[in-house]
C-alpha positions in Angstrom: 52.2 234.8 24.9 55.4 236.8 25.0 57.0 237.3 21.7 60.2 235.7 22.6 58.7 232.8 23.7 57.7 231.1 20.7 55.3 228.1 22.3 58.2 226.7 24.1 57.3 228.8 27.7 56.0 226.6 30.8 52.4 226.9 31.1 49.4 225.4 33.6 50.5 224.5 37.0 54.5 225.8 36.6 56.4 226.3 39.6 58.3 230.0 39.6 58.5 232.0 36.5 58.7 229.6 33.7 62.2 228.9 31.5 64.3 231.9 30.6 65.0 232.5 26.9 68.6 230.9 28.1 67.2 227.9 29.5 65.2 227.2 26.1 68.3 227.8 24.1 70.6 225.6 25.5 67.7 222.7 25.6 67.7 223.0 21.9 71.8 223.2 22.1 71.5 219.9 23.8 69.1 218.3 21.2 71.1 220.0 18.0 74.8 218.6 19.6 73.7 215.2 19.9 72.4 215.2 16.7 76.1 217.1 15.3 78.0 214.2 17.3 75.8 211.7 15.6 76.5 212.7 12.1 73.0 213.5 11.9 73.4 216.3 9.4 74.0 215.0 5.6 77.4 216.8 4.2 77.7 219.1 7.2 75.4 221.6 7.1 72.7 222.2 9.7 68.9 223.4 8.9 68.2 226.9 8.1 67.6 229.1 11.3 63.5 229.1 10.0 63.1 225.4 9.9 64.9 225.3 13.4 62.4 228.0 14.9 59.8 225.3 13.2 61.0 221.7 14.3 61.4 223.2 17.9 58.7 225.5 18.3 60.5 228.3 19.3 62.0 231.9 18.6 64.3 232.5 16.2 66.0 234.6 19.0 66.2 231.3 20.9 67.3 229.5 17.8 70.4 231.8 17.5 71.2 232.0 21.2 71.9 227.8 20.9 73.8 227.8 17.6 76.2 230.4 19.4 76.5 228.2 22.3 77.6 225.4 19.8 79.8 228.1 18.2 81.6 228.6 21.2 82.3 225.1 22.0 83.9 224.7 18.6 81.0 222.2 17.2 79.5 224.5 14.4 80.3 227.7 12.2 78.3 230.6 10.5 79.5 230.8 7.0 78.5 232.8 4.5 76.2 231.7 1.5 76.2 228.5 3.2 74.6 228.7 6.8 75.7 226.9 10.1 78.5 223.9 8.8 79.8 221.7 11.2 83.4 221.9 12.1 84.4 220.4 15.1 84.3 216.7 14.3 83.8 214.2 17.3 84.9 210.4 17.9 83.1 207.9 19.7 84.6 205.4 21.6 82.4 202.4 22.7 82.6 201.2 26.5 80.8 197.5 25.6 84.4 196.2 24.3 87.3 196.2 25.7 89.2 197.7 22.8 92.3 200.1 22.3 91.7 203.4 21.6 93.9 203.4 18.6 91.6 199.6 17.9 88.4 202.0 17.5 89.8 205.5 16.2 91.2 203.7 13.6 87.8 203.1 11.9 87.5 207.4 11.9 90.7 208.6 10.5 94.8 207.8 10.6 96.1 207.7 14.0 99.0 208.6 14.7 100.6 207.5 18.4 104.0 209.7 19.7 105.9 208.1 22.4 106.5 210.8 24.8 108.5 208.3 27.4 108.8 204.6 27.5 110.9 203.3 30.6 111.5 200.8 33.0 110.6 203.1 36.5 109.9 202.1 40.6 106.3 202.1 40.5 104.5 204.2 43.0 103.2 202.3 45.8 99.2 202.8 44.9 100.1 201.5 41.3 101.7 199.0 42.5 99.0 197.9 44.5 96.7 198.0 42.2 98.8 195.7 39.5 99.5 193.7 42.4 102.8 193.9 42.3 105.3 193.6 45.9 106.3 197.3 47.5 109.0 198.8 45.6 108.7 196.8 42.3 109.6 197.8 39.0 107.2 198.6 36.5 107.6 199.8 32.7 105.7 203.4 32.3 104.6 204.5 28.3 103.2 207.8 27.8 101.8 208.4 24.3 100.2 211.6 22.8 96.8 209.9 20.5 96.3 212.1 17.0 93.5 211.7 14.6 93.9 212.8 11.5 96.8 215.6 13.2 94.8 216.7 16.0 95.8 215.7 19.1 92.9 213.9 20.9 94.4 211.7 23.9 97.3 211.2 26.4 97.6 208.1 27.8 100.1 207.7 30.7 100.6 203.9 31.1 101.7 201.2 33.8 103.0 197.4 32.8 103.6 194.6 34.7 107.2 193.8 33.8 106.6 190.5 32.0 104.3 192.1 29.5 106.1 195.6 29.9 109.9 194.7 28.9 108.8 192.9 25.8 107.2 196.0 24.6 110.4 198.2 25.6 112.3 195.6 23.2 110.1 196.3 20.3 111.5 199.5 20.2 109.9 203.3 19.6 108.6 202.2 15.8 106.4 199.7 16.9 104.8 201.4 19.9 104.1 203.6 17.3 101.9 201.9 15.0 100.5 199.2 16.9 97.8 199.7 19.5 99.1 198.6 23.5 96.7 196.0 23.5 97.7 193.9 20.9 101.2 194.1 22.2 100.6 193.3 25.5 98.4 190.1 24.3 101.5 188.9 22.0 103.9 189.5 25.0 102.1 187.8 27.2 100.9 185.0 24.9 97.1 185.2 26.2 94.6 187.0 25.6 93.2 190.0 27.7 90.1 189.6 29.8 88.3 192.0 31.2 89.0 196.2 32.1 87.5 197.9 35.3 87.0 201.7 34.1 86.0 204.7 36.0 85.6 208.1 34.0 85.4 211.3 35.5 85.1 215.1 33.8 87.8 217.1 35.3 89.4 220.4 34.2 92.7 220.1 32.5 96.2 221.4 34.2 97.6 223.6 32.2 100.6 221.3 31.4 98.2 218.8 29.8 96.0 221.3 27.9 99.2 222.7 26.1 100.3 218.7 24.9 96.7 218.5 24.1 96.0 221.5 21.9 93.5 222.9 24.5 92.7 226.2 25.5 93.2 226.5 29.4 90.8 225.5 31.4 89.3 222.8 29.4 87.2 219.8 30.4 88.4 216.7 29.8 87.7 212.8 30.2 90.0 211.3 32.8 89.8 207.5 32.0 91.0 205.3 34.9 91.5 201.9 33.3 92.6 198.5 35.0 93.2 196.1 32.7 93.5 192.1 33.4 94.8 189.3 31.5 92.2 186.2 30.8 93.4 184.5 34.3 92.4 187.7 35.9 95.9 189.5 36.4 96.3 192.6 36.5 98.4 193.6 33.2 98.3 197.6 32.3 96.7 200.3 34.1 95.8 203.7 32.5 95.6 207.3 33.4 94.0 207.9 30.3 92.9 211.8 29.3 90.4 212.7 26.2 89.4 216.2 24.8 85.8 215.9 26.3 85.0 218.2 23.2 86.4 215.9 20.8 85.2 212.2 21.9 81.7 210.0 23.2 81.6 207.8 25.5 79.0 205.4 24.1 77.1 202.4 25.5 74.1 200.2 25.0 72.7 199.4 28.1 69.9 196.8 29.6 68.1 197.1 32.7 68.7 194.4 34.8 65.2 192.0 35.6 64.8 190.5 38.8 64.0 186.3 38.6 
């Protein structure tokens, strides 16, 4: 056995040369992340880099190289006298309810939503479209900056319907403040919303976006393309909606579907 490889190397009937020492380090990285975005570690502080070598049958070498891969994504920190603390707290957002973000972020921490620019405007001709509005029709556009707990986290650039947008417009900048869109929209229009159609893609950050958003340049982020419909299935608000991707989860309970 080589001495870096600490039990974790392919054996019997491998194809090529087996795992590098990189590839074992960031398959604990994966493990050790989702257990950081979990909350997984009581009052911060991950296990010591021996019982880590132990739970994953590995080198310490190993060990290190995936803590400093979780260093430099701005999950975890080597401090002194205590060990490897986590620091770069994470949110998750469920996609089996049609909630606001502010509606779930609000459970984590104080949010905090700045109006950037709320507007009547000529929509564009795809949004339009999509909101099934005529060519040419007006449309009320928000864009808000999300912060939890003072660090930015989302920017959500918004398209209304007018009959649910104008209403929201009236409220003025305090309440589109402190109340999640959502709830707003559902009072404006007097019904309930119904149901979103959502497609999330990673992307890497313009450089405009990343400076609202507290990034370094060239970050990944989580474009959310959101549709959303009142309950008689009209279309109400879409979203251009982008996350720090090292900040939030995406999380879902799934079931597989059963034929008969």
């Amino acid at each position: 056995m080589d001495a870096d490889d600490g039990g974790d190397g392919h054996r019997g009937g491998a194809v090529g040369d087996g795992p590098t020492r990189a590839d074992r380090a960031r398959r604990v990285a994966h493990v050790l992340r989702g257990q950081v975005v979990r909350g997984a570690f009581p009052g911060g502080v991950l296990p010591d880099e021996r019982a880590l070598v132990a739970e994953f049958g590995t080198s310490r070498n190993t060990v290190r190289e995936a803590l400093g891969l979780l260093r430099d994504e701005g999950l975890v920190e080597r401090r002194r006298g205590v060990g490897t603390v986590v620091v770069g707290r994470t949110y998750e957002h469920p996609l089996g309810e049609l909630s606001g973000l502010a509606e779930v972020l609000q459970r984590h921490g104080t949010v905090v939503n700045e109006v950037r620019a709320a507007r009547i405007v000529r929509a564009p001709g795809s949004v339009a479209r999509r909101l099934e509005l005529p060519e040419g029709s007006r449309a009320v556009y928000l864009e808000r900056l999300r912060r939890v707990d003072g660090m930015p986290l989302s920017l959500d650039c918004t398209y209304l319907i007018p009959e649910v947008g104008e209403p929201l417009l009236a409220l003025g900048p305090e309440r589109l403040e402190n109340r999640d869109v959502f709830e707003l929209i559902e009072r404006a229009a007097g019904r309930p919303l119904g149901s979103a159609e959502v497609a999330v893609r990673a992307v890497v950050a313009d450089p405009a976006t990343c400076a609202v958003l507290g990034m370094t340049a060239g970050g990944a982020v989580l474009a959310v393309d959101r549709l959303t419909r009142l309950a008689d299935g009209r279309p109400a608000d879409l979203e251009f909606i982008h996350l720090r991707g090292d900040r939030l989860t995406l999380r879902a309970r799934l079931d597989r579907a059963r034929e008969g």
